[in-house]
N, C-alpha and C positions, 0 to 999 in steps of 0.2 A: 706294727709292734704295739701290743695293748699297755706295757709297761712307760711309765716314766722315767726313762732314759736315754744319754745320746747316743748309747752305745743301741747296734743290730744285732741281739742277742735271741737266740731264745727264751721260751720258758724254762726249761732246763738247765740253761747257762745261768742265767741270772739269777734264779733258785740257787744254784752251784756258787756262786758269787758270793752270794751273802756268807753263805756255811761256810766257806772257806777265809771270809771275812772273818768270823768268829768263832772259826778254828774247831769247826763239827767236821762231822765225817761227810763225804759229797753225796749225791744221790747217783747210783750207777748209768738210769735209762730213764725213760719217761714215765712207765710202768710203775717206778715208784716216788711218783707223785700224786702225795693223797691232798687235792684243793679238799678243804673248808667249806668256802663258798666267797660271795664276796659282796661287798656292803657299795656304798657310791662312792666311798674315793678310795679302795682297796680293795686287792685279792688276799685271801688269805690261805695257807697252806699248813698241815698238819707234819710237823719234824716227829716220825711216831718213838723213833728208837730215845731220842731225850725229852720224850714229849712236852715239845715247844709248840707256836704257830710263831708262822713269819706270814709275818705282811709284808705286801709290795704297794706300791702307792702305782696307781692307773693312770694312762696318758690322758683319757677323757671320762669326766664325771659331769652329771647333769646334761650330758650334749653338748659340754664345751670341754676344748684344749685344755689343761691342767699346765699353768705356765708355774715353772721351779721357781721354786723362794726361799733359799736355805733358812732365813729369821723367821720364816712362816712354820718353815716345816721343825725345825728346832724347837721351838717357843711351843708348837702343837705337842709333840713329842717328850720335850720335858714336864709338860704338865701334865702326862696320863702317864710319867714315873712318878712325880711327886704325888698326885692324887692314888697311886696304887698304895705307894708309903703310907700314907696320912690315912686313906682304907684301912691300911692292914693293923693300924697301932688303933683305930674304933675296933675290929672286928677281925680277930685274925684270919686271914686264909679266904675274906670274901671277895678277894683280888687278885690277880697273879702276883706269886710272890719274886717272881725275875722278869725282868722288863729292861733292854737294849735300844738301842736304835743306831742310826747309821745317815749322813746326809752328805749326799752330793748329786752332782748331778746326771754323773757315771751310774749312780746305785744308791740308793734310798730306800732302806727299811725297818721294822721294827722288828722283834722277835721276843716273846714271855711266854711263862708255862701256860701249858695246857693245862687248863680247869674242868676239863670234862665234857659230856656229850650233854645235851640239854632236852629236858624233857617238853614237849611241844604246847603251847597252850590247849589244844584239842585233846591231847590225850590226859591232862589234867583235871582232876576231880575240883569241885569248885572249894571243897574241904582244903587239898592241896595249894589249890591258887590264894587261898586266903590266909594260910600257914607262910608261902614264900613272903607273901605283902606283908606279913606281920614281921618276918626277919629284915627285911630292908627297911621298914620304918623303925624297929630299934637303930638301925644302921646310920641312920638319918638324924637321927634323936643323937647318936652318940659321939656321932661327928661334931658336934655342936660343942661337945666336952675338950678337941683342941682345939687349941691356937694354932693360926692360918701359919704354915712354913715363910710365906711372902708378905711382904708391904703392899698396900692400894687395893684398890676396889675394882671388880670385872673382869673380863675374859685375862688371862694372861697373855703378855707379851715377852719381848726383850728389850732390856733398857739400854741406854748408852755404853754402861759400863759390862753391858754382856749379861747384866744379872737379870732372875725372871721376876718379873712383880705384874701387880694389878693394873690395868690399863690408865683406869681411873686415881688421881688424886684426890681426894675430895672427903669430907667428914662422913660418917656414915648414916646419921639421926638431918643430915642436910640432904641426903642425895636420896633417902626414902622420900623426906619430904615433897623432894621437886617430883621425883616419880611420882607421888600420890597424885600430884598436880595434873599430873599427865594424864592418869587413868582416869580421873575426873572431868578432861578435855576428852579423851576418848569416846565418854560414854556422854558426855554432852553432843558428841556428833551423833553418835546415836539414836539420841532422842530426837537429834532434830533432823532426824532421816524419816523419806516416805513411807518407811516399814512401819508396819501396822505391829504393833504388839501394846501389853498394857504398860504403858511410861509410866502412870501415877506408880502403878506397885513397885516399877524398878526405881523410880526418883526415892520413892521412902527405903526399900533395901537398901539403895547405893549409900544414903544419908545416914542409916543407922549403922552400917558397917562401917564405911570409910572415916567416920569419925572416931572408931574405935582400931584403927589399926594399930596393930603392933608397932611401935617407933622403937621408945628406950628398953623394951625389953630384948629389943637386937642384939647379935652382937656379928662382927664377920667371919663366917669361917670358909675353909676349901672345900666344896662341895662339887656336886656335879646335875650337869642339866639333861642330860642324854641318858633317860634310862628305860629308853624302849626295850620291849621285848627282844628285838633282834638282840640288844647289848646286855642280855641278861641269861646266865647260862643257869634254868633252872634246875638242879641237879639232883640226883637221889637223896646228898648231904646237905645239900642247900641252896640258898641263892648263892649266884656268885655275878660278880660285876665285873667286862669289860668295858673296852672301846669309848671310854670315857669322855665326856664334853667339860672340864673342870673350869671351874669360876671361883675367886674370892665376893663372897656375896651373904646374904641373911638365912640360916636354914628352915626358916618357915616359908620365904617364898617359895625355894627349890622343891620343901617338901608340896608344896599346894602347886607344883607345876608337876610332879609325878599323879598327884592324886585325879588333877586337872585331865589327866593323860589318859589315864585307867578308865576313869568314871566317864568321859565325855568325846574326847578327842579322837584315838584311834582309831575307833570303830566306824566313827564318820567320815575320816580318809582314806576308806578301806579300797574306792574309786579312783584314787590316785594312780600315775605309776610310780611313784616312791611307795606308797606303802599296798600297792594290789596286791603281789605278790604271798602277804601275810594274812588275807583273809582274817583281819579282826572282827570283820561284824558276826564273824559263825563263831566268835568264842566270848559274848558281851559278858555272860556270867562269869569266865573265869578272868576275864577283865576288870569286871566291879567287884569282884570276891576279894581279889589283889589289892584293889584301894581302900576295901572294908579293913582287910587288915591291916594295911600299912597305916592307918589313921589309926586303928587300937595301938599298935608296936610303937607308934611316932609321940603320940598323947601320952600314954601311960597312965590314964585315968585322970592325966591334969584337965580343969575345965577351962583351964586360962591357954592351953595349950591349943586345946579345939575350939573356942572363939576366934584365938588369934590365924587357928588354919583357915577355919572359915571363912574371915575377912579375904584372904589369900586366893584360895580356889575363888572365890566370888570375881576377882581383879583379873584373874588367868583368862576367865571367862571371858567378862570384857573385853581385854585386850587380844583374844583371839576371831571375836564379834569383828570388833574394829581393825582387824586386818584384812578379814574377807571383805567388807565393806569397801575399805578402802583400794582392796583389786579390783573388786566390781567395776569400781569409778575409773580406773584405766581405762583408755583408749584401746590399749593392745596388752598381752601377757607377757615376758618373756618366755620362753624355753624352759629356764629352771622353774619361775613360778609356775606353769604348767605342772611341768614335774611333781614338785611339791603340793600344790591345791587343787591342779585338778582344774575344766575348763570352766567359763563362766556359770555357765547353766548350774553346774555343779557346787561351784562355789555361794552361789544364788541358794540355793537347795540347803548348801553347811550352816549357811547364814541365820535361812528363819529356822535352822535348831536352833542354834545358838541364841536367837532370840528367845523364843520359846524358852530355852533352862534359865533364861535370865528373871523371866516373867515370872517363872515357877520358884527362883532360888529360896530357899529355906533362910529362917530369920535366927540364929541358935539361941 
């Protein structure tokens, strides 16, 4: 059984389960079951006559067993309803605008409108890809305009009293700061690694940047970190955003963790098997077209806007360096690290890019 379930169901039964869960009409045969497709920890399926999708959550993701966690999967759950809500009042409609879900251990699912079929990055004009980037960085920029629905800082969870809040307690011009601290340690490992790259020009970048980071112009809002292409249905009307990864966090980081994505990241995981499948390195231009826009849409012509993303994308960098690095120096990978980065050699190879863009990083 590829579902997460204790129940010995089929596909069709447990499809059948949900609908009748939430009072749709069944699916008669198997015939009419139109999958989606399916991402690492779910299958997804298209309900055509009230066009929904339902997700089913999978018994194994990454190469490992998927062990139930009702507060896991709850806590997950409720924060890609609220982060749709908190979407839909930036930007109407760049969300689905109905979004359920279901938890036990019997039957666990989600179910929201369909948004549409999605136009593929390949078939994308690099005009087009930089028109989508440009609507998700207003999107980004406008999010910034509420107030977080939650208390605390990072991933959601659930609290004592059942409610959802920030993982973190903590002030938020205190917890940039320790962060800065960190990426500073980071990239000090860096330097003091046998890679060959130019350190003087990255030690004067690091200095002139990081002492101008954005602190007190932060402020926290509900954001989101997951906005790879898979979770982006680019559509004739527009972008639209699922499958959400939401955080209470700063929206310049998150913005410079998309930009980070576009302009450098994807394309070089393209070896992975988490992201082989997508063939990013055959679409780099409508990959950086995307992040050209979304910088115009997200800035808005402020110059204080694009210094402070600057600093940003610059830290992304870093801290994506100093994770390969820091796999390298394993002894062994696990499974999922495989999965995600990809074997030594490989990771070795992601690395002196990533040094390389550092060496090169622009001064604004």
């Amino acid at each position: 059984m590829k579902f997460l379930t204790t129940e010995t169901l089929t596909e069709l039964e447990i499809i059948n389960n949900a609908l009748k869960n939430e009072g749709l009409e069944e699916i008669s045969s198997e015939s009419g079951i139109k999958k989606l497709g399916e991402g690492a920890w779910h299958f997804a399926y298209l309900i055509d006559k009230e066009q929904l999708v339902l997700r089913i959550p999978k018994k194994i993701a990454y190469d490992k067993k998927v062990v139930f966690n009702r507060e896991e999967f709850i806590a997950d759950y409720a924060a890609t309803k609220a982060f749709y809500k908190q979407a839909n009042r930036a930007k109407k409609g760049i969300c689905p605008e109905h979004f359920e879900y279901f938890v036990n251990e019997e039957l666990t699912y989600t179910i929201e409108s369909y948004v549409g079929k999605s136009i593929g990055l390949g078939d994308q004009t690099t005009t087009q890809s930089k028109r989508y980037g440009t609507e998700l960085g207003e999107f980004f920029l406008a999010l910034e305009n509420l107030d977080p629905p939650y208390k605390g800082l990072g991933y959601l969870k659930i609290g004592e009293k059942g409610e959802i809040k920030g993982e973190l307690e903590m002030d938020l011009r205190e917890f940039i700061l320790e962060e800065t601290k960190e990426y500073q340690d980071e990239l000090d490992v860096l330097l003091s690694s046998p890679y060959e790259f130019n350190k003087k020009k990255v030690i004067k970048t690091a200095k002139d940047l990081i002492s101008v980071r954005s602190i007190d112009r932060e402020k926290i809002i509900l954001t989101n970190q997951d906005t790879s292409p898979e979770n982006i249905i680019f559509s004739k009307n527009g972008a639209r955003i699922i499958d959400p990864y939401p955080l209470l966090y700063t929206g310049t980081s998150l913005a410079a963790n998309y930009i980070f994505n576009y302009q450098t990241f994807f394309y070089t995981v393209h070896n992975t098997l988490r992201y082989r499948k997508s063939n990013y390195y055959l679409h780099i231009h409508q990959l950086r077209a995307n992040a050209e826009g979304f910088i115009e849409g997200y800035t808005n012509g402020s110059k204080q806007k694009s210094k402070d993303l600057n600093v940003e994308v610059f830290l992304k960098l870093v801290t994506m360096a100093y994770t390969h690095y820091q796999l390298l120096n394993k002894e062994s990978l696990s499974r999922e690290q495989i999965i995600r980065y990809g074997t030594k050699e490989q990771l070795k190879e992601r690395l002196e890019i990533y040094l390389k863009e550092l060496e090169k990083y622009p001064l604004d």
